[in-house]
N, C-alpha and C positions, 0 to 999 in steps of 0.2 A: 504493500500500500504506500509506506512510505519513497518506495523508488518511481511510481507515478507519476506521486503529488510533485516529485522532483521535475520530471520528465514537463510535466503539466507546466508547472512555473518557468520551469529553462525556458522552451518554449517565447517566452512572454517575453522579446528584448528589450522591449518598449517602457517597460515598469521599472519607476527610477525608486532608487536608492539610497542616493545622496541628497539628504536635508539637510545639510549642515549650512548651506544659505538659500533654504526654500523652505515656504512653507507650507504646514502639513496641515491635513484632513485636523487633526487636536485641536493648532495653531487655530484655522480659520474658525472653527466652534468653537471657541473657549474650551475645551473640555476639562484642562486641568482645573479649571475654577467651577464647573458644571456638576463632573462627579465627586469633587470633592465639597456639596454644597448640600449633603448628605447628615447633619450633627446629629444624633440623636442625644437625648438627655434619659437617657433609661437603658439597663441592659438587656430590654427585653430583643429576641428578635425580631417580632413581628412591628416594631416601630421601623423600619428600614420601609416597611410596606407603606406606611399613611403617610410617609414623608416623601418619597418617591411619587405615590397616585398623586397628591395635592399638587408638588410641584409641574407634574406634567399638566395635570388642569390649569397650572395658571400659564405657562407655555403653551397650551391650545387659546385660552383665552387674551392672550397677545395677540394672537393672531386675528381672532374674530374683531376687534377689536381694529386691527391695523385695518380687515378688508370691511367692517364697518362705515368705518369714517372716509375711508376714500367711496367706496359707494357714496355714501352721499354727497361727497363731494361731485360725483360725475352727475349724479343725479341733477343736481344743480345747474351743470353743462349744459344738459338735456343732453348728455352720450347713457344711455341705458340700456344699449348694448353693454358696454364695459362695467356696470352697476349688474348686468347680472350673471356676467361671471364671477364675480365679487363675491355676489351673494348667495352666488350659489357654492361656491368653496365654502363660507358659512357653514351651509347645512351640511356638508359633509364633513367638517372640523364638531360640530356638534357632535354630530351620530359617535367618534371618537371616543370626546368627552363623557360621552352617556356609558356607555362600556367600560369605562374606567371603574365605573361602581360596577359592576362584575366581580373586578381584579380584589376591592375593596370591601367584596361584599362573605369574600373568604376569610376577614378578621372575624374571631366569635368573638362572644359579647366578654367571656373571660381572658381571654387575649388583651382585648383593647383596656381592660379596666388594671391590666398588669403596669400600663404607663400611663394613663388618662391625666393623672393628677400632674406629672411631667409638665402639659400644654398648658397650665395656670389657669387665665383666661385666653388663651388663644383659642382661636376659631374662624371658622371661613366664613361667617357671617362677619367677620370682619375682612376678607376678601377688598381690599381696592380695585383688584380691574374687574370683579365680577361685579362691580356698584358700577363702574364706569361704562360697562357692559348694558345695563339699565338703563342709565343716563341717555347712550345713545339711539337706543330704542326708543325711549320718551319717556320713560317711567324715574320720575324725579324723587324723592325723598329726603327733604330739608337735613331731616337727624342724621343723616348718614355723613354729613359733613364735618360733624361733630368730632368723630372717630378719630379725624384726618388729622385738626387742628394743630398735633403738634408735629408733622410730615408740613412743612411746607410747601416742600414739590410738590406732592401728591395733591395736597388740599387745593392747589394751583389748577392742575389739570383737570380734579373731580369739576371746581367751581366752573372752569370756560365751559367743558360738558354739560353741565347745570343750567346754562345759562343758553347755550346754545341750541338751533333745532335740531331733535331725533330724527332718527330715518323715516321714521312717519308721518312727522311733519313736512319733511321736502316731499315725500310723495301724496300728500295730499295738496302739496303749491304744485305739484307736477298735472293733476287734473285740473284746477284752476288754470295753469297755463294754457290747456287743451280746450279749453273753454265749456270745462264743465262748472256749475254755478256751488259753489261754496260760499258761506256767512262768513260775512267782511272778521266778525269775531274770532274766528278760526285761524284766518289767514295772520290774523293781527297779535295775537293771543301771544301772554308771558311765554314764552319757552319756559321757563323755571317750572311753572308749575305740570302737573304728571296731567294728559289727555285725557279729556272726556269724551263720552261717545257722543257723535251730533247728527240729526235726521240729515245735514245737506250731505254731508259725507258719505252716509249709507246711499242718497238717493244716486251722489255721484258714481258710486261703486257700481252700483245695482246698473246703474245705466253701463259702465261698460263691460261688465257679466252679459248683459241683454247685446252689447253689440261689439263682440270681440273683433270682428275684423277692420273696425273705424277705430277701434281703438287697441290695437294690436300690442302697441308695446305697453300700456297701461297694464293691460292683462294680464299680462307674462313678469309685470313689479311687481302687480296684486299675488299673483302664485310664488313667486319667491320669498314674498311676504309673509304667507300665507306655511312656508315649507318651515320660516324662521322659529315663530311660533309655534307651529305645531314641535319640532325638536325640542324647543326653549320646554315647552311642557313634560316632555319626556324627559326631559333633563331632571328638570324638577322633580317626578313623579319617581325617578329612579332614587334621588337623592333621599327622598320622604321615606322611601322604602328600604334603604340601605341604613338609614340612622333609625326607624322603628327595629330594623333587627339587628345591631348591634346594642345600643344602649337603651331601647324602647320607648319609654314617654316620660325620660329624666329631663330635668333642664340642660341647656346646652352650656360648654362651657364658657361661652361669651355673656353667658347671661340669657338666651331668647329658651323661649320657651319650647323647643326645639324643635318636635313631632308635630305638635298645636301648632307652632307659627308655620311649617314647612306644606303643613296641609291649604292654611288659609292661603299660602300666595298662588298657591292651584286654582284658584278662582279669579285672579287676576289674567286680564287679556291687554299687552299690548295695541293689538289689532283690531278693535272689536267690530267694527263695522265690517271687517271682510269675513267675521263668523255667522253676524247677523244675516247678512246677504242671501244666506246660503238656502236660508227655509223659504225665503220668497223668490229664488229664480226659477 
């Protein structure tokens, strides 16, 4: 075996060797700063696992994050060709993150409670890009700023996102453009504060559900829209489901009520007018 593997690579002229002033696959990752970014505060072994899952979620959610905010930036363009491939990488960076609770969901509830007290109040409801994640969607929450105040940076970033419009809001200015009739209130409305569902909106939708080919690329934001949310709830739904069977209906260790708060955001809709739509086309 080993006289192939030789044969195989001889083979291969082309594959360099010499890094001594090049740099490498490590080099361009960070890796050294990457896996060693691993601390755990307990000897358990199964703390390598919740430290690992988390950080890959929050490295997927850079990402939704990065293709977020240029979406809407194109969107703005009116290029929504390039907004949906954006967002359609989205939902398959989601589907990712959803599966991660799989990997997570093989900690038993004796395992986790072997280092729990370890994480103090740490918790992913203290999460900054997954608030930032919110943010750009349109879903605002004044207290969540709170968290940040002593992060500067961060409090920085969360506040412009705060302040700024979600992806739902540009693509509700994007039927307006189109010369569907939206309430001056809508178009004009705080950003800061989290979207309310409004009849013009619905009727604007409704209208191009009812005539997809005048309104072709509308269509095809609303479905990508439509793809965002639905994962975002799966995400959710996994998450509720992973922390009732590990720790069941204790408080979390940030303080939320854990199981109880993770169920109530389940009724939350981003989107609502494109769920609405759906019983009347």
């Amino acid at each position: 075996m080993t006289d192939k593997k030789n044969r195989v690579f001889g083979s291969e002229d082309g594959i360099y060797t010499d890094f001594k002033e090049k740099m490498t696959y490590g080099d361009y990752l960070q890796l050294d700063t990457l896996l060693t970014s691993q601390k755990r505060l307990s000897d358990h072994h199964d703390e390598m696992l919740f430290i690992i899952i988390h950080q890959v979620s929050e490295l997927w959610l850079k990402l939704i994050i990065h293709e977020i905010q240029a979406a809407i930036t194109s969107i703005q363009q009116g290029n929504f060709q390039a907004s949906f491939k954006m967002l359609a990488r989205v939902s398959r960076t989601q589907s990712q993150i959803i599966q991660a609770w799989d990997v997570l969901s093989t900690l038993t509830p004796a395992e986790y409670m072997e280092f729990r007290e370890s994480l103090g109040n740490a918790s992913g409801f203290q999460s900054y890009q997954y608030r930032l994640v919110e943010f750009v969607l349109g879903y605002k929450t004044p207290y969540i700023l709170k968290i940040y105040e002593n992060d500067p940076q961060f409090h920085q970033t969360l506040e412009k996102a705060y302040h700024a419009p979600g992806l739902y809001d540009v693509a509700i200015q994007a039927l307006a453009d189109h010369g569907l009739s939206i309430n001056t209130d809508i178009l004009q409305r705080d950003f800061s504060k989290s979207y309310e569902k409004d009849t013009s909106v619905e009727q604007a939708w409704l209208t191009v559900y009812q005539n997809t080919n005048k309104y072709w690329e509308l269509y095809q934001l609303a479905e990508k829209l439509v793809d965002i949310e639905d994962w975002f709830q799966q995400w959710r739904f996994r998450h509720m489901k992973t922390v009732e069977r590990i720790i069941g209906f204790k408080t979390g260790t940030g303080g939320s009520s854990g199981v109880h708060y993770l169920k109530k955001v389940l009724e939350h809709y981003f989107f609502p007018e494109l769920w609405a739509i759906r019983s009347k086309i």
